[in-house]
Structure formats: C-alpha cells, structure tokens
C-alpha positions as CSV (number, residue, x, y, z in Angstrom):
1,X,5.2,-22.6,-9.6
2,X,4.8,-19.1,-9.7
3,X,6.5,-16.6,-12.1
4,X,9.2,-14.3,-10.3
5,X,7.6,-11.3,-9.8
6,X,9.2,-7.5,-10.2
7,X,7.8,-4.3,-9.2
8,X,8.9,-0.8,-10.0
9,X,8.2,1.8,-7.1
10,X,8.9,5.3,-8.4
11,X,7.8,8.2,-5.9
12,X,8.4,12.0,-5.4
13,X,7.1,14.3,-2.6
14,X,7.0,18.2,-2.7
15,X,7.4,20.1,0.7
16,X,6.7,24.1,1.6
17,X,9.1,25.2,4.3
18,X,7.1,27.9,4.8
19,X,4.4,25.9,5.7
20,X,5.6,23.0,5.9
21,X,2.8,21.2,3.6
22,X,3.9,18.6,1.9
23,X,2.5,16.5,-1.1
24,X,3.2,12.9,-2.6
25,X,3.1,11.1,-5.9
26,X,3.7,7.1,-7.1
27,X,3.6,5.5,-9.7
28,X,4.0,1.8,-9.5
29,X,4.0,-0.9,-12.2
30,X,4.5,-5.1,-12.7
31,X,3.6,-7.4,-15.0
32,X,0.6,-7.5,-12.7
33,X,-0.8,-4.1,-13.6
34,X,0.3,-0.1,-12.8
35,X,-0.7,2.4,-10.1
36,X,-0.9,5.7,-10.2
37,X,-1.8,8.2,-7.1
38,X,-1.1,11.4,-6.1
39,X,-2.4,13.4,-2.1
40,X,-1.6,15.5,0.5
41,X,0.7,14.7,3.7
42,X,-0.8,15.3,6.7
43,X,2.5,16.0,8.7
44,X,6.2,16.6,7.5
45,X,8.6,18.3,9.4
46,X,11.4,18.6,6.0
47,X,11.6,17.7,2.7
48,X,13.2,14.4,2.9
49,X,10.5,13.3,5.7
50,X,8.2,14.0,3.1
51,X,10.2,11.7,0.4
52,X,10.5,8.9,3.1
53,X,6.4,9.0,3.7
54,X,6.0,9.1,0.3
55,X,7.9,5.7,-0.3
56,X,6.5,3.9,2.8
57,X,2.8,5.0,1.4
58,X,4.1,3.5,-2.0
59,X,5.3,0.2,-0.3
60,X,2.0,0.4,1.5
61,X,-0.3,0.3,-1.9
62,X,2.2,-2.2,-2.9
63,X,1.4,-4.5,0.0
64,X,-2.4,-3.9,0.0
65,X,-3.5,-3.5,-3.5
66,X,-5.7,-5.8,-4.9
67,X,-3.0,-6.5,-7.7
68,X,-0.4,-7.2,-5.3
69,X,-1.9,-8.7,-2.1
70,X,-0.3,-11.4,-0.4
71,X,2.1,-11.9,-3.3
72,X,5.4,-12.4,-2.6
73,X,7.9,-9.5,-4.6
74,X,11.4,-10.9,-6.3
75,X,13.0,-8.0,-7.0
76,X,11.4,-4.5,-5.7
77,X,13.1,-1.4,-7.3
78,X,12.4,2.3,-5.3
79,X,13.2,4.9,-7.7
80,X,13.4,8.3,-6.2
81,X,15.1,11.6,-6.8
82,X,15.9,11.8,-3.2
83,X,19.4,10.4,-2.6
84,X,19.0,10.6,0.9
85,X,16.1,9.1,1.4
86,X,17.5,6.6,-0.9
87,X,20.2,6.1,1.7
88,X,18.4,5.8,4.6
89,X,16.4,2.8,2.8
90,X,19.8,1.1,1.7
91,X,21.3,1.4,5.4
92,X,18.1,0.0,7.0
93,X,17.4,3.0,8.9
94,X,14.6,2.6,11.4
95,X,14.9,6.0,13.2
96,X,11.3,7.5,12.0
97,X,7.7,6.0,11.7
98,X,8.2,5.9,8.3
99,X,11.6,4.1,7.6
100,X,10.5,1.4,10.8
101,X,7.4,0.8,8.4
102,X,9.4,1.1,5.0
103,X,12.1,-1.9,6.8
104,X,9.1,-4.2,8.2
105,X,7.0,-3.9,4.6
106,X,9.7,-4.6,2.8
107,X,10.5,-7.4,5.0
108,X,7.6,-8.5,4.7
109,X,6.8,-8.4,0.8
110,X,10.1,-9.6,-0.8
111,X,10.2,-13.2,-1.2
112,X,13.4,-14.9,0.6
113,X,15.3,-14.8,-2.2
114,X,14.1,-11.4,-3.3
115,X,16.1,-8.2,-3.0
116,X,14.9,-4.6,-3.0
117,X,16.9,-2.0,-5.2
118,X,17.6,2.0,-4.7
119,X,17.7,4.1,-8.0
120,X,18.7,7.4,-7.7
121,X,16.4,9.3,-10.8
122,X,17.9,12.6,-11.8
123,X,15.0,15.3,-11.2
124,X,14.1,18.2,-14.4
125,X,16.1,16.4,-16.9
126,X,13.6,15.3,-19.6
127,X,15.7,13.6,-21.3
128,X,12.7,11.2,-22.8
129,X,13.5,7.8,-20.7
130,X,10.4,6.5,-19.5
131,X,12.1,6.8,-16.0
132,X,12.1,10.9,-16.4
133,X,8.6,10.8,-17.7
134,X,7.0,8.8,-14.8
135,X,9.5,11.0,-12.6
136,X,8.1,14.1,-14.2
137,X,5.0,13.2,-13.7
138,X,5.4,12.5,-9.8
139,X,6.9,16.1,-9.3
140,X,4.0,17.4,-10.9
141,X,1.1,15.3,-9.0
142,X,3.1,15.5,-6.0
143,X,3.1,19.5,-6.2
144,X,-0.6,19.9,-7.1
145,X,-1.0,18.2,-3.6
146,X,0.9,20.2,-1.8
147,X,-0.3,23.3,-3.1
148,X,-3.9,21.5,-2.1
149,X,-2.1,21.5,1.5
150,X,-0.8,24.8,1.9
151,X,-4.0,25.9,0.7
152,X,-6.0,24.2,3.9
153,X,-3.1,25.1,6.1
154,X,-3.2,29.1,5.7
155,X,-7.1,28.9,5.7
156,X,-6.0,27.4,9.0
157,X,-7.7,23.5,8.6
C-alpha cells in the first residue's frame, strides 16, 4: 500500500498594466522532492488572470513531473497571495482556460479520498515562516520574469 501523499503548491504571478506582461513563480514540495521555477506569461489580460495561469502551470508541473507522475495526491494545498484567485479555485470556477484546466487537473490528480486546500499567504510580511520565505521568493522570481516580458514587449517581440 502506498503512503498518503501531500503536496504543497505555493505560486505568485506579477502583472504590468501598462503592458500588460505578466510573470510567474512556484515553488512546490512533498516528501517526494521540491520544485522550483520561475518564466514569463505569454498572455494575461489582469493581474489575477495572471495568478490563475500561474497556479494551473503549477498544478501542470505537479501532474507531469517526473517526481509526481501518475501518482495519485491526498491532500493538495495551493497557497497564494491572491484571494481571489483562491476563490475562484474553491467555487470550481470554470469560466477561463485556466480555471477549466485548474478543475480537470485537480480532478484528475487527487486520489478519491483526497481533498485540495486554498491558503490565503499574506504578501510583504517577512515575518520568518517558511510560508513568507517561499512566498517571498515567488514575488521575486515572478517579477524578474515579468520585467523579462515587458522588456520583449516594448522592443515589440
């Protein structure tokens, strides 16, 4: 029989009205092994579409990495300074690309007894959990990638 499984999702995107160029950070870690990656979104249209992609793209390395393929997730937690995008996971939203894949994967991953769980992670407040640090972290990857992406965009790729 195989051990329960948990994974911790933690995610943060940054997004340039401006521009809108948008960048994304995860961090994800089990007793299987940690992941860390940080790039630029293509396509956002606001900030929280930006938050949403970068959770489905964090629920996507969950599914596909070769850690985690084909297991089968007890408990899932998404940990996000984006209440809203937080919400939209909770309520089962399936009104972008992003939330239909974020529902399916999901779906798909957590074991039939498993449960997925939102935590809302308070943004600039170092107050020296290992939750702020790896949140700290993801604002700071997340905005050297957009800044990667506003770059392209005004030298007009």
């Amino acid at each position: 029989m195989d051990l329960p499984i948990t994974a911790t999702i933690n995610t943060d995107a940054s997004f340039c009205p401006m521009t809108r160029a948008a960048g994304y950070a995860l961090w994800i870690s089990s007793d299987l092994g940690k992941v860390k990656k940080h790039d630029i979104l293509k396509e956002a249209r606001h900030s929280i579409e930006a938050e949403m992609q970068a959770i489905a793209n964090a629920i996507s390395v969950l599914q596909n990495h070769e850690f985690y393929r084909g297991k089968k997730f007890d408990k899932v937690w998404i940990n996000s300074d984006c209440t809203h995008a937080l919400k939209k996971i909770k309520s089962r939203s399936e009104e972008t690309d992003a939330e239909k894949f974020i529902k399916k994967t999901l779906d798909t991953i957590i074991a039939e007894t498993g449960e997925f769980l939102c935590r809302h992670v308070k943004a600039h407040k170092m107050t020296g959990s290992s939750r702020s640090y790896v949140n700290d972290w993801c604002d700071r990857r997340s905005r050297e990638s957009m800044k990667i992406r506003r770059k392209e965009i005004n030298e007009g790729r």
